[in-house]
Backbone bond lengths (Angstrom), bond angles and torsions (degrees), N, CA, C in turn:
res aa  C-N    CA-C-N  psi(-1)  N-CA   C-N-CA  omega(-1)  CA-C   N-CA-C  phi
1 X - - - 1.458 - - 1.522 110.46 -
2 X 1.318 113.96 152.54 1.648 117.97 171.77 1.295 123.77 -71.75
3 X 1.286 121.78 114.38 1.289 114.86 169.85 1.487 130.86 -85.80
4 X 1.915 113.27 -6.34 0.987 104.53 151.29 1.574 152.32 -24.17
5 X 1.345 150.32 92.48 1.482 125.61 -163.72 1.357 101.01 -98.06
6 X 1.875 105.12 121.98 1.238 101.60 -169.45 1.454 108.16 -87.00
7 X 1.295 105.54 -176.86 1.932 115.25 172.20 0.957 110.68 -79.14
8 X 1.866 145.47 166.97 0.667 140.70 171.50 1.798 127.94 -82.16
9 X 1.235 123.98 129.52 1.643 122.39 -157.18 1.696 98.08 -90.15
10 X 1.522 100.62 137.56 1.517 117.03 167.76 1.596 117.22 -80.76
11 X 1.395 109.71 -45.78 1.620 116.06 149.83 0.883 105.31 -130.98
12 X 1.553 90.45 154.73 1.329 111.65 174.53 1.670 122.28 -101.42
13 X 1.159 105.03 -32.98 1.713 130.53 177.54 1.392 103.83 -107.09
14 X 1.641 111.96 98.62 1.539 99.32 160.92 1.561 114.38 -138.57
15 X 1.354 115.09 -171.52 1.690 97.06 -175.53 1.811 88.59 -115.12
16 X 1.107 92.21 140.97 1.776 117.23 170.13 1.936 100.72 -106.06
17 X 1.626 89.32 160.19 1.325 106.58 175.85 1.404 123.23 -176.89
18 X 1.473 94.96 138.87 1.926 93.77 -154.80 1.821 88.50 -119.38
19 X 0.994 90.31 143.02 1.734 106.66 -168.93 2.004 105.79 -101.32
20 X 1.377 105.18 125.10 1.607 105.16 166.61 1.247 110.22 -117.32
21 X 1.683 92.11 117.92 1.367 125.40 161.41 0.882 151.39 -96.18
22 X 1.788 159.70 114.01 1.235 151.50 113.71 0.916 149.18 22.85
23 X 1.474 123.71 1.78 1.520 130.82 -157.34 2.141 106.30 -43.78
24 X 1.196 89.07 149.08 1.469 78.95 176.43 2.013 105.95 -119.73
25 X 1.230 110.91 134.23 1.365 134.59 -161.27 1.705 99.31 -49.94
26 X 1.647 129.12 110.40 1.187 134.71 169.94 1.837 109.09 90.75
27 X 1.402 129.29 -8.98 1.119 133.68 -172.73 1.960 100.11 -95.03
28 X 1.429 115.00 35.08 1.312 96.49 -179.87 1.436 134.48 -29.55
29 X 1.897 110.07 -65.77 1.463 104.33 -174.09 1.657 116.10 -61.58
30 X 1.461 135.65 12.12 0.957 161.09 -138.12 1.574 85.07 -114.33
31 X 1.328 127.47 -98.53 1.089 147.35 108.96 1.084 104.24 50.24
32 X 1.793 127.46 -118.11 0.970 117.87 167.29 1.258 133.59 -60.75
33 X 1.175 135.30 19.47 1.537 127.05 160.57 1.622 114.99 -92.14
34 X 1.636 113.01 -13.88 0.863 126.32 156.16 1.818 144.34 -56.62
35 X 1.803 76.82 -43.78 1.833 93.42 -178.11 1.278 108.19 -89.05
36 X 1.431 121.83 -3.26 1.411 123.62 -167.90 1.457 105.82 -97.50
37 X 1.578 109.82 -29.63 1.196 122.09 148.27 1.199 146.01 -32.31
38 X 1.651 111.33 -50.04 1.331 143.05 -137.14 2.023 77.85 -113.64
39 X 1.293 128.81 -64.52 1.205 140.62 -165.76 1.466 103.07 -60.46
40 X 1.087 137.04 -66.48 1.731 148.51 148.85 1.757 77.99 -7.79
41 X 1.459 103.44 -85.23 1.835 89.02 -143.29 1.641 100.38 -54.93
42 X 1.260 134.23 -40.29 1.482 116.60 176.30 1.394 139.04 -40.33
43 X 1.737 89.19 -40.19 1.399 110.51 177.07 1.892 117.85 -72.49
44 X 1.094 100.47 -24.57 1.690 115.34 162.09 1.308 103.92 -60.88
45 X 1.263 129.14 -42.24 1.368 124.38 -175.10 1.410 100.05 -91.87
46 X 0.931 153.70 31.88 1.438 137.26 146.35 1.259 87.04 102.02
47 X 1.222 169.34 37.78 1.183 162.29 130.59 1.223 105.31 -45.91
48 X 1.777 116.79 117.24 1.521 117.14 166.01 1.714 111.35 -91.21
49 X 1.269 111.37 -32.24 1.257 116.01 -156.35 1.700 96.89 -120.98
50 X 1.131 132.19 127.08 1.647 121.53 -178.45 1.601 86.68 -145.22
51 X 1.414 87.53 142.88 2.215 108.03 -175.05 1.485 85.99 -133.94
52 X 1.537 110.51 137.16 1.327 131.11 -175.71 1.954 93.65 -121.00
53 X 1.307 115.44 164.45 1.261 121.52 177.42 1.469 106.00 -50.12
54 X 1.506 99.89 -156.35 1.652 125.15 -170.69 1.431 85.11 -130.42
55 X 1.469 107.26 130.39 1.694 132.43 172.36 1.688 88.06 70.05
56 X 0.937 122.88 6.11 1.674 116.69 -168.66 2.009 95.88 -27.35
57 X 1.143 114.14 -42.66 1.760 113.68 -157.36 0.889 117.91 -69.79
58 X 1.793 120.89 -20.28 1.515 143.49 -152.49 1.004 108.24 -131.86
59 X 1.279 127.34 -39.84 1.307 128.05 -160.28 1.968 109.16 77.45
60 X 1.488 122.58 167.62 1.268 129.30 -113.62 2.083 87.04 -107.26
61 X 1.296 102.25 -73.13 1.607 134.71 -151.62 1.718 88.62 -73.43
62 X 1.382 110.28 93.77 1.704 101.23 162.58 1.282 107.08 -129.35
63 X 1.410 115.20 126.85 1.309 112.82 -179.14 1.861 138.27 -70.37
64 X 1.137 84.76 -2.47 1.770 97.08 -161.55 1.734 105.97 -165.55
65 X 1.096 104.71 140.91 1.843 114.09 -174.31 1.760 96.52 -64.46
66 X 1.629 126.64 -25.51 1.162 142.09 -165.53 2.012 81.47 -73.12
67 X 1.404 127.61 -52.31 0.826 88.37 -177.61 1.731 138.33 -132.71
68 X 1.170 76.43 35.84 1.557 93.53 164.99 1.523 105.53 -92.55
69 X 1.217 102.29 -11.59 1.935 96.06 -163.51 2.222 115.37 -57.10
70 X 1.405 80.22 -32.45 1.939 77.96 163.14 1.201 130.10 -46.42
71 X 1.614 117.22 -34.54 1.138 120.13 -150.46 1.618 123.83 -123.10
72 X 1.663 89.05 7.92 1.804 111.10 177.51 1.247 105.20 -68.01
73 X 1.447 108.32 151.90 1.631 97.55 155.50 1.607 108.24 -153.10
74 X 1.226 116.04 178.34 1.184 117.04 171.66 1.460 141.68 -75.07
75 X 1.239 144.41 124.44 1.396 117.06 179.29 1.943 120.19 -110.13
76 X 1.142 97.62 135.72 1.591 150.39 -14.00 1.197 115.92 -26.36
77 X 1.474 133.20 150.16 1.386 128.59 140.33 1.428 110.31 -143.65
78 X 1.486 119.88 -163.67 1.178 133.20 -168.77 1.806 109.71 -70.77
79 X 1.347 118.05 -18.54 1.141 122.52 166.13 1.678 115.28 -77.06
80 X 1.271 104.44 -48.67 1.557 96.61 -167.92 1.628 95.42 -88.97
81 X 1.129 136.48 16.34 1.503 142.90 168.84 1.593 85.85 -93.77
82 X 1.501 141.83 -54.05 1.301 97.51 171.60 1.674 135.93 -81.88
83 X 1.147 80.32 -14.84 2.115 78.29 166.76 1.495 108.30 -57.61
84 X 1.086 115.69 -40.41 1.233 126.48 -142.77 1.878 89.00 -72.21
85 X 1.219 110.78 -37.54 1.590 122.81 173.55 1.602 107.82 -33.72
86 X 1.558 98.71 -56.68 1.442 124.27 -165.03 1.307 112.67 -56.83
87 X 1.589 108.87 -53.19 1.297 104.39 173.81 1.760 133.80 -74.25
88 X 1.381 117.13 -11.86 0.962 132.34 -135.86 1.744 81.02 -111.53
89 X 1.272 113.22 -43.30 1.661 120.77 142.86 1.362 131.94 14.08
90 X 2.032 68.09 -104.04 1.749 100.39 -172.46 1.598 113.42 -118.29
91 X 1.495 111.64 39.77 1.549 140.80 149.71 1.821 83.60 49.38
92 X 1.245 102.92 67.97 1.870 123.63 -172.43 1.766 95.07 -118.16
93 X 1.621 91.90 156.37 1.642 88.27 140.68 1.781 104.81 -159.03
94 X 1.650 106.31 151.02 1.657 127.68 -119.93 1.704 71.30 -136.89
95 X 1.293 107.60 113.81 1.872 125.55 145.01 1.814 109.22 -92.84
96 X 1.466 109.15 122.91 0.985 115.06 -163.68 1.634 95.29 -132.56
97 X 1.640 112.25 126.37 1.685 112.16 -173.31 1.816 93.44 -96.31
98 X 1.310 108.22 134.64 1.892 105.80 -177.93 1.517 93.19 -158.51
99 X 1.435 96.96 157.78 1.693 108.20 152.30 1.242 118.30 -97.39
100 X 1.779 76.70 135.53 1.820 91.56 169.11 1.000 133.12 -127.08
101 X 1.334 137.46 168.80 1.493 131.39 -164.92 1.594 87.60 -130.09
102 X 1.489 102.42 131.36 1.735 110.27 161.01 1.388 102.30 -80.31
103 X 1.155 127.87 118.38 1.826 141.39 161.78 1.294 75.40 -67.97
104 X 0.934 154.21 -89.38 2.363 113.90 -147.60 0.966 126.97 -35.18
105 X 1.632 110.08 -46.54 1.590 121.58 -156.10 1.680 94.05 -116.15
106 X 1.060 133.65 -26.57 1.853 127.03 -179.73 1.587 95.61 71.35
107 X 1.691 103.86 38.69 1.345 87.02 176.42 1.996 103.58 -114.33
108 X 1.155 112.39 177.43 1.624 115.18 177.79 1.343 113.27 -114.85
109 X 1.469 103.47 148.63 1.636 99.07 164.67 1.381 108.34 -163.91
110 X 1.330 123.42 144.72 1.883 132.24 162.46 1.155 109.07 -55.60
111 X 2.133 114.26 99.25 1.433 106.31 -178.77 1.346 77.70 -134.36
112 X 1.977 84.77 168.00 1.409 99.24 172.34 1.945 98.66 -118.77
113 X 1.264 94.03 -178.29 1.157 93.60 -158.82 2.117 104.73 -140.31
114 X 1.150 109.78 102.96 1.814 108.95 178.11 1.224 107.31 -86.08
115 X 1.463 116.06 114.82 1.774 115.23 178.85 1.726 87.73 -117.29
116 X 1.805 116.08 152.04 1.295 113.55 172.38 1.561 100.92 -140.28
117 X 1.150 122.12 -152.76 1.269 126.39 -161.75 1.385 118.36 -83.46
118 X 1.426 122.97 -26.40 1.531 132.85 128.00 1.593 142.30 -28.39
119 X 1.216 92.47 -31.98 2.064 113.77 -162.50 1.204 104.98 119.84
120 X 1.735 98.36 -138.59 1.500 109.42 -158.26 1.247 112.34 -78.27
121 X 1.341 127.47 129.20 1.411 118.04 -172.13 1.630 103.09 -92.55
122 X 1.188 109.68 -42.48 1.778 132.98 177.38 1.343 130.58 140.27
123 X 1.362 114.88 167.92 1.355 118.51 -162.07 1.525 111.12 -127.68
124 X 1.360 90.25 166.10 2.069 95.58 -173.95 1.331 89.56 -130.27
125 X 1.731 125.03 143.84 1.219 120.01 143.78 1.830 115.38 -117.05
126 X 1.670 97.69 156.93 1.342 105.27 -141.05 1.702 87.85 -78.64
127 X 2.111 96.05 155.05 1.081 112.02 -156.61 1.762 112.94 -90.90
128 X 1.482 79.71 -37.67 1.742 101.64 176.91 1.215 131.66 -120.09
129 X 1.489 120.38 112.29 1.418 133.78 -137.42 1.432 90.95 -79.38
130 X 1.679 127.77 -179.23 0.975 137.76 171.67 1.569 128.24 -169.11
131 X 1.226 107.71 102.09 1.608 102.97 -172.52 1.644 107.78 108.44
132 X 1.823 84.55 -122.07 1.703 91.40 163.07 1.447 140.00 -119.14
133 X 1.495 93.40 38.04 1.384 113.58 164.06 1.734 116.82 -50.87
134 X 1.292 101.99 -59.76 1.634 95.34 -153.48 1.664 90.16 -73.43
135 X 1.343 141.31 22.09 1.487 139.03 146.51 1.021 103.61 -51.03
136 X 1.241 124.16 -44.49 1.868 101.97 -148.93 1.641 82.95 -154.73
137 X 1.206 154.34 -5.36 1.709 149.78 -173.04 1.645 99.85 -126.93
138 X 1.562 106.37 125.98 1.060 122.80 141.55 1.649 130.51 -40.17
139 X 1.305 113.82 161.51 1.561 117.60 167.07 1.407 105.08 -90.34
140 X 1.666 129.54 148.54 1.192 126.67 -175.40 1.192 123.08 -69.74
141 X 1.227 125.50 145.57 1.350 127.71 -175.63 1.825 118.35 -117.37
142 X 1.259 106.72 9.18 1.071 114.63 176.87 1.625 142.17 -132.08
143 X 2.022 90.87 47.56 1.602 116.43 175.76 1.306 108.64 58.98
144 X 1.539 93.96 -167.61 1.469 96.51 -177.68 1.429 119.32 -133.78
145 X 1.505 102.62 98.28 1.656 112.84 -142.00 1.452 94.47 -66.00
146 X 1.449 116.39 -178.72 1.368 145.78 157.38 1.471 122.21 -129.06
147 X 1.468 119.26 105.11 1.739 110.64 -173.89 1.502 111.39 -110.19
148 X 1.335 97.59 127.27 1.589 96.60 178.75 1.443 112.89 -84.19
149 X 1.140 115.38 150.98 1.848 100.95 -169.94 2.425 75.58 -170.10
150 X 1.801 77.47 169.90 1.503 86.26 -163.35 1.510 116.35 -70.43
151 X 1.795 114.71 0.90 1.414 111.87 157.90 1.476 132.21 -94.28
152 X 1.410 103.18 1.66 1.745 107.54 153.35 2.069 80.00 127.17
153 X 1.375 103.06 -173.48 1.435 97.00 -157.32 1.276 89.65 -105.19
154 X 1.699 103.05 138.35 1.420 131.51 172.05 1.200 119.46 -109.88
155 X 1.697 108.48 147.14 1.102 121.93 -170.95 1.545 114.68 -113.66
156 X 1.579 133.25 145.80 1.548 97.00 164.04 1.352 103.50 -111.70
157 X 1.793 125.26 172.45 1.422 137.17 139.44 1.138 110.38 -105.64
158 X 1.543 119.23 -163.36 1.400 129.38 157.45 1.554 102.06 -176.55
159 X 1.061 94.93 112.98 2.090 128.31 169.93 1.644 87.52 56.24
160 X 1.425 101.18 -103.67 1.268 110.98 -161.03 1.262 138.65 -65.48
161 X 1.466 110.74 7.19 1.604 121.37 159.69 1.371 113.51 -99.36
162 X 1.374 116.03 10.85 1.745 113.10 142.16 1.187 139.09 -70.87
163 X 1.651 101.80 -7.01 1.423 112.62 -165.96 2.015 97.41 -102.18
164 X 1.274 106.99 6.32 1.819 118.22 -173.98 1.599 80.76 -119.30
165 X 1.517 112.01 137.36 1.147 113.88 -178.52 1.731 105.12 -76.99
166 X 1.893 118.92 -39.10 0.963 134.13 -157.68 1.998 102.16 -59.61
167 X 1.415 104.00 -27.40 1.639 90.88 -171.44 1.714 120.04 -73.78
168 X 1.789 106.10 -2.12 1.087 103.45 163.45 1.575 133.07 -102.24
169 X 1.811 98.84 -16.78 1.676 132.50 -162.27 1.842 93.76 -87.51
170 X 1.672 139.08 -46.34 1.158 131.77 135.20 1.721 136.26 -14.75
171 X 1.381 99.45 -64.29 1.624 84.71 172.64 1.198 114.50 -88.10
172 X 1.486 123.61 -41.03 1.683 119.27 161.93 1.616 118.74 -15.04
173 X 1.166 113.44 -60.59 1.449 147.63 -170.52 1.855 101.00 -56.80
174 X 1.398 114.97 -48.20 1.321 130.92 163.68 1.183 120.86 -79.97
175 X 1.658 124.58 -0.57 1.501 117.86 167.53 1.085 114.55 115.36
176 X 1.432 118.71 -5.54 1.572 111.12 -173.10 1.408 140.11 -63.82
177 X 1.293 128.66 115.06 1.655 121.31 -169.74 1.531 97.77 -67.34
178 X 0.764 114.11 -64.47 1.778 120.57 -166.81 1.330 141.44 -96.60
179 X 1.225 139.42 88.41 1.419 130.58 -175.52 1.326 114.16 -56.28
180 X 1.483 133.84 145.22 1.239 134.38 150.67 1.212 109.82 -110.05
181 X 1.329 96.02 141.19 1.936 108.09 -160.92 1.754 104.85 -146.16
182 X 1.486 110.21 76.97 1.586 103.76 139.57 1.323 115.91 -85.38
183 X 1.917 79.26 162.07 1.481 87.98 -148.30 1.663 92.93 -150.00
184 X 1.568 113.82 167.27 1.666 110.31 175.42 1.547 77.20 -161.39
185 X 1.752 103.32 77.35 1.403 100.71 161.14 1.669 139.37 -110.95
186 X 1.127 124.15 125.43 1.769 135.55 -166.21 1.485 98.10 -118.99
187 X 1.395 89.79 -178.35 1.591 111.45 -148.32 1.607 146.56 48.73
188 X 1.306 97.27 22.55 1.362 121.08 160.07 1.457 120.61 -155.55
189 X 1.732 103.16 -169.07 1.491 108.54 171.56 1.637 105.87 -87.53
190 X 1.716 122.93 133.33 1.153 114.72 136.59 1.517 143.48 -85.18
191 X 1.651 101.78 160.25 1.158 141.48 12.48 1.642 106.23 -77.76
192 X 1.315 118.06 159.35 1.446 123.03 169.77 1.677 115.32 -93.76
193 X 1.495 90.56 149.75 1.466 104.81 167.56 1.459 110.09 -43.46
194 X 1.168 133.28 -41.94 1.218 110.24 -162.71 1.538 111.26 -113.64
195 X 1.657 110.45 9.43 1.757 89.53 133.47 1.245 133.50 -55.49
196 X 1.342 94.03 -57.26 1.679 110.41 -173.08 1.855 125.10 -58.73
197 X 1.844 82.71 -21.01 1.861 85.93 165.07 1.329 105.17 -87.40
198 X 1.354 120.58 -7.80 1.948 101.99 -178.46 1.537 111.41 -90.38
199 X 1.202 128.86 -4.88 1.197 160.42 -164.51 1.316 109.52 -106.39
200 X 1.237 116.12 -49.39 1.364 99.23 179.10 1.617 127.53 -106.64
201 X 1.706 105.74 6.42 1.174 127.33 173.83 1.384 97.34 -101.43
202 X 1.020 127.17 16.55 1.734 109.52 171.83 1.418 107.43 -137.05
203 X 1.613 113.96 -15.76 1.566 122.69 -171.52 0.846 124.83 56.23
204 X 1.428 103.75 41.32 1.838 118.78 160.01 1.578 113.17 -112.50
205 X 1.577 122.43 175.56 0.982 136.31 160.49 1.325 115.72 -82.53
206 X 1.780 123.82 138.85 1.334 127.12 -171.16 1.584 98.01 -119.54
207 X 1.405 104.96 113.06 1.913 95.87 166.71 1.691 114.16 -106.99
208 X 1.499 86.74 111.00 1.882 91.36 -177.19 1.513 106.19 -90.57
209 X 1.198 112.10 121.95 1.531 121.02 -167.54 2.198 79.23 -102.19
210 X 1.157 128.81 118.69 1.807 129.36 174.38 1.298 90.07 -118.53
211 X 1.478 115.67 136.32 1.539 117.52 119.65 1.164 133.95 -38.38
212 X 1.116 101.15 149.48 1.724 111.54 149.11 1.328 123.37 -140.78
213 X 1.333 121.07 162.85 1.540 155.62 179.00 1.340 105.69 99.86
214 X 1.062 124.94 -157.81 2.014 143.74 -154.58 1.450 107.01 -101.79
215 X 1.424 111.59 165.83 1.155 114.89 166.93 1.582 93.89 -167.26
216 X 1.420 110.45 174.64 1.933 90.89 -166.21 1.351 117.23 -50.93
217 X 1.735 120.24 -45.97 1.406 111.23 178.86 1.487 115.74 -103.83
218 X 1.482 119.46 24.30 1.555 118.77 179.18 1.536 102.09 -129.19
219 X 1.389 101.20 145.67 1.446 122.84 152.02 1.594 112.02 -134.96
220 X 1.389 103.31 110.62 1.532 121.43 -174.53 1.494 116.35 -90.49
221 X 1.734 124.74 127.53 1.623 116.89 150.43 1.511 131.50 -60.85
222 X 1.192 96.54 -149.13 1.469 112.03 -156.83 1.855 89.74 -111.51
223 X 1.597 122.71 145.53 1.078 113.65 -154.84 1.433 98.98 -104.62
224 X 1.643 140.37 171.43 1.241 133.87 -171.41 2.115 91.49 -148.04
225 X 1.623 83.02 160.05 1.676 84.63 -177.74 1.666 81.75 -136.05
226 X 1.394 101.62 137.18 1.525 124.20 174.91 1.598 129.60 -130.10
227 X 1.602 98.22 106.36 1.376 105.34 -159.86 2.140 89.23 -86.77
228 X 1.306 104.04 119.69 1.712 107.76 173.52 1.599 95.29 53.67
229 X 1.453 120.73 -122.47 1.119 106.98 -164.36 1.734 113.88 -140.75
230 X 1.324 94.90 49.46 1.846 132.02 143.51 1.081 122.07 -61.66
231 X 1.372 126.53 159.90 1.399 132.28 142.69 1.435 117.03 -123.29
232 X 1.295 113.60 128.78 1.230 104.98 -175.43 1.815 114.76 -80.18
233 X 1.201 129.65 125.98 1.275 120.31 177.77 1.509 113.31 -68.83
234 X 1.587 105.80 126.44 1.621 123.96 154.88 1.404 124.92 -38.97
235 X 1.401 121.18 142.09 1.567 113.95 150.95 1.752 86.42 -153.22
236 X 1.713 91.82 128.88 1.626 97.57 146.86 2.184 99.85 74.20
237 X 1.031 98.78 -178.72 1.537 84.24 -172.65 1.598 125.87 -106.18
238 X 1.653 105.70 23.98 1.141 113.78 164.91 1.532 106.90 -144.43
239 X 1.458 124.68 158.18 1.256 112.48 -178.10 1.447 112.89 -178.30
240 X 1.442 127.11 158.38 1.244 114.91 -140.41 1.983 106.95 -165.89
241 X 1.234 122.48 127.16 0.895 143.16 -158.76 2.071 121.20 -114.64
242 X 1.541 117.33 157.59 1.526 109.23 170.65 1.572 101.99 -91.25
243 X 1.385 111.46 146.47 1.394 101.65 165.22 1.515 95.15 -129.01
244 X 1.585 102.82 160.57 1.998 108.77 -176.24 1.882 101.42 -127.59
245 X 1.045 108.30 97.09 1.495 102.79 167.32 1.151 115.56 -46.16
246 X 1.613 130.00 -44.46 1.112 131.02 169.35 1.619 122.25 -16.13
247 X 1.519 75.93 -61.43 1.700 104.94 -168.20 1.721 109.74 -75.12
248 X 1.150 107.90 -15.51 1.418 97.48 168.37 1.442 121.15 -98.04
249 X 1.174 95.21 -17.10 2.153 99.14 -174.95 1.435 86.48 -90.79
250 X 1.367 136.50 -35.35 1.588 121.02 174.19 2.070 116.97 -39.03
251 X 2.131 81.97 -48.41 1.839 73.77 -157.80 1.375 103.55 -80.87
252 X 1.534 134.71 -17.02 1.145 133.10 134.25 1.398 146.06 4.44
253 X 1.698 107.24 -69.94 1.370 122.94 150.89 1.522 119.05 -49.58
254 X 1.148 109.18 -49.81 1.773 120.92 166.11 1.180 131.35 -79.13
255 X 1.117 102.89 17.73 1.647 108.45 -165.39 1.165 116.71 -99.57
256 X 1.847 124.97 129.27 1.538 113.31 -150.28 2.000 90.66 -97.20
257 X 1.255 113.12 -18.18 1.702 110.15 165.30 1.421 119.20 -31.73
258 X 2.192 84.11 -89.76 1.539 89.89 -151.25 1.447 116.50 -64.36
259 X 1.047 138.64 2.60 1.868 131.48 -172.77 1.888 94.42 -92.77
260 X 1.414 137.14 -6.43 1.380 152.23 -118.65 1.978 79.06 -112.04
261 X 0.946 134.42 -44.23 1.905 145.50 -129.66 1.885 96.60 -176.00
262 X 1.768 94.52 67.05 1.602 80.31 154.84 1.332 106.08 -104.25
263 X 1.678 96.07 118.41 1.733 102.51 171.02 1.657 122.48 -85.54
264 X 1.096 121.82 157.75 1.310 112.86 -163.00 1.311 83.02 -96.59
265 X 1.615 130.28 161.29 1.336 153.34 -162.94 1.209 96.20 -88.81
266 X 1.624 127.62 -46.07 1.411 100.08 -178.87 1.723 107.92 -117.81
267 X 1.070 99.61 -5.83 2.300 92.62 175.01 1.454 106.19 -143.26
268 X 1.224 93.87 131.22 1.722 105.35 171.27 1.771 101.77 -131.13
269 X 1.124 105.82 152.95 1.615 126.60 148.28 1.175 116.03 -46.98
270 X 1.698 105.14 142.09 1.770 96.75 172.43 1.562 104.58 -77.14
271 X 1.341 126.45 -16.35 1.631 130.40 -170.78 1.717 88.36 -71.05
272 X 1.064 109.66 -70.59 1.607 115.55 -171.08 2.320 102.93 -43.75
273 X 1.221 111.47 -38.88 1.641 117.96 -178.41 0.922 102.32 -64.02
274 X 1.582 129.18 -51.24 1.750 158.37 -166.14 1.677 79.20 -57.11
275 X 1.225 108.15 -107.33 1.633 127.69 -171.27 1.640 106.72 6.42
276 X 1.952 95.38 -82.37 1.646 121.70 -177.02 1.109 113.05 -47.00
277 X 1.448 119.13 -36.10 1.706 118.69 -168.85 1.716 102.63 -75.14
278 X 1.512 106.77 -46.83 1.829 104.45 170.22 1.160 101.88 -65.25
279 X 0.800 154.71 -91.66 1.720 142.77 166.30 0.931 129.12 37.17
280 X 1.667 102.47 -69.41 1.532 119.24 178.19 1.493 114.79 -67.07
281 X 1.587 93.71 -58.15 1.709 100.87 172.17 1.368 118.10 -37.48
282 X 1.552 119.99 -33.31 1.482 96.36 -170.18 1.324 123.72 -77.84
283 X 1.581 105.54 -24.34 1.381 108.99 -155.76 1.479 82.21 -95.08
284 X 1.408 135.64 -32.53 1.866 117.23 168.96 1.085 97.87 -41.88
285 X 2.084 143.33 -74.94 1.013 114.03 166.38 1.487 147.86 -6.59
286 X 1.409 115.01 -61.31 1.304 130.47 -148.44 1.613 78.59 -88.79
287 X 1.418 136.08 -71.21 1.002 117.49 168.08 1.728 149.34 -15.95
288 X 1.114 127.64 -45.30 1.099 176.83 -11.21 1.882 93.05 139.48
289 X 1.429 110.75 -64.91 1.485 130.91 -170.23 1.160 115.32 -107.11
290 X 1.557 137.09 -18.64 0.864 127.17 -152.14 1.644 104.17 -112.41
291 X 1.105 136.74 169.97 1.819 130.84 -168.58 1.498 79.08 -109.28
292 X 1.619 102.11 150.84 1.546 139.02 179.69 1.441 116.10 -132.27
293 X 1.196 107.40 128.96 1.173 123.62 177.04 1.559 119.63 -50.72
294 X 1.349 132.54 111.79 1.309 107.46 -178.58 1.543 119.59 -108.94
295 X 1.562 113.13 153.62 1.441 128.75 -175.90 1.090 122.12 -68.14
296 X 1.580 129.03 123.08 1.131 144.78 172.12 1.764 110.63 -25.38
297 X 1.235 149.46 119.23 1.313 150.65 -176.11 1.516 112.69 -85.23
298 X 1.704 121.36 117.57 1.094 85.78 -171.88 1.729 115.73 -114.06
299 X 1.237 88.52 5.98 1.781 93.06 162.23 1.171 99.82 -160.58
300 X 1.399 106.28 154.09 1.801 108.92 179.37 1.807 104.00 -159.22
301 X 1.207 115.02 158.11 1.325 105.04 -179.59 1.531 99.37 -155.52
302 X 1.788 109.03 -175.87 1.544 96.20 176.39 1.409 88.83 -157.47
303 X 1.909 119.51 171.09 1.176 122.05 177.00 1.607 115.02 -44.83
């Protein structure tokens, strides 16, 4: 059984929705005048919770801090001051993947950012670089939060700390119903096995907000959101699902996983790392091959 004691939930049943985007490379206000667009119409549909990609504002492939440096910003900033409009609206709350620059340090990093109907709820920057990140972005320096808010407690990732089992087995561990997961993921088919293994080894819901199309060294799919170990079916380039906290802190309590690898937050064994890390691998495997049940859709639309 869980010994977590959770907070108390404002809903329990709401619809989430992760948006696939295009950003095009250096056209920020482009960009976001687009997603602000794109988020509005979700939020018309009852969307409480909406996850946009990773770099969604900028786009992905920058070669040099020289030239991404236009397009950093701060958080808060003038971008998430207009999301922040959005939600504050249509009583939403908006995961947004951007660069930012810390004004203390003039340093950069791939964060995402949870604003809700309040303001800033908080931000993660990403832990594990990829490609051509470590050009111009730091590694994150600011853990791996857990926010309680009135749709049950959220967690974020982004792309490449799905591929570390710990960035989902950490907040799990702290209670989390929900991952938020932009993402700009290639070299396979989506959704990937190893969403669906971080998801279903922790008995949470995973919402992968992906890009799509090219950029010089990317070619991106189509993005998938995975509640435990579902897939939610796509239509069209945005799309959107019910999720039940209920239903996830239930299978939780029952869950023959997560009680399997309690890692301590700050020291583990390499036997205990060894173990969890095959662990994970198998069931990404097993995942990977095996047919999944899929979730009822409960709104979907297309251009």
């Amino acid at each position: 059984m869980s010994t977590f004691r959770q907070p108390p939930l404002f809903f329990n049943r709401y619809r989430v929705a992760a948006i696939q985007y295009e950003p095009v490379l250096g056209e920020k206000e482009k960009n976001v005048d687009d997603l602000l667009r794109l988020v509005e119409e979700a939020a018309q549909h009852d969307a409480r919770l909406i996850v946009l990609p990773e770099m969604a504002t900028t786009g992905y492939c920058w070669e040099s801090r020289s030239e991404i440096a236009p397009y950093v910003e701060p958080i808060p900033g003038s971008t998430t001051d207009r999301f922040q409009r959005l939600a504050t609206t249509y009583n939403c709350f908006i995961a947004i993947g951007l660069a930012e620059i810390d004004p203390a340090t003039d340093v950069y990093y791939n964060s995402v950012v949870l604003l809700g109907p309040e303001g800033l709820v908080g931000s993660y920057r990403k832990i594990h670089s990829y490609i051509s990140e470590p050009r111009w972005a730091r590694d994150g320096d600011l853990g791996m939060p857990v926010w309680d808010t009135p749709l049950g407690r959220l967690a974020p990732m982004i792309c490449m700390d799905a591929m570390y089992f710990e960035a989902a087995r950490t907040p799990a561990l702290h209670g989390a119903d929900v991952l938020l997961f932009p993402t700009n993921w290639l070299d396979e088919k989506c959704p990937s096995s190893w969403w669906m293994a971080r998801a279903f080894e922790n008995g949470v819901y995973l919402i992968a907000a992906n890009r799509y199309g090219c950029e010089p060294v990317l070619l991106i799919g189509a993005p998938a959101s995975t509640p435990h170990w579902s897939i939610i079916p796509t239509c069209g380039n945005r799309y959107a699902t019910t999720v039940s906290m209920n239903e996830a802190r239930s299978l939780r309590d029952n869950f023959p996983v997560l009680p399997l690898f309690k890692l301590s937050c700050t020291r583990f064994s390499s036997q205990t790392f060894s173990h969890t890390y095959a662990y994970s691998m198998a069931w990404s495997a097993r995942c990977s091959t095996t047919t999944v049940r899929h979730a009822p859709m409960s709104w979907c639309y297309q251009n």
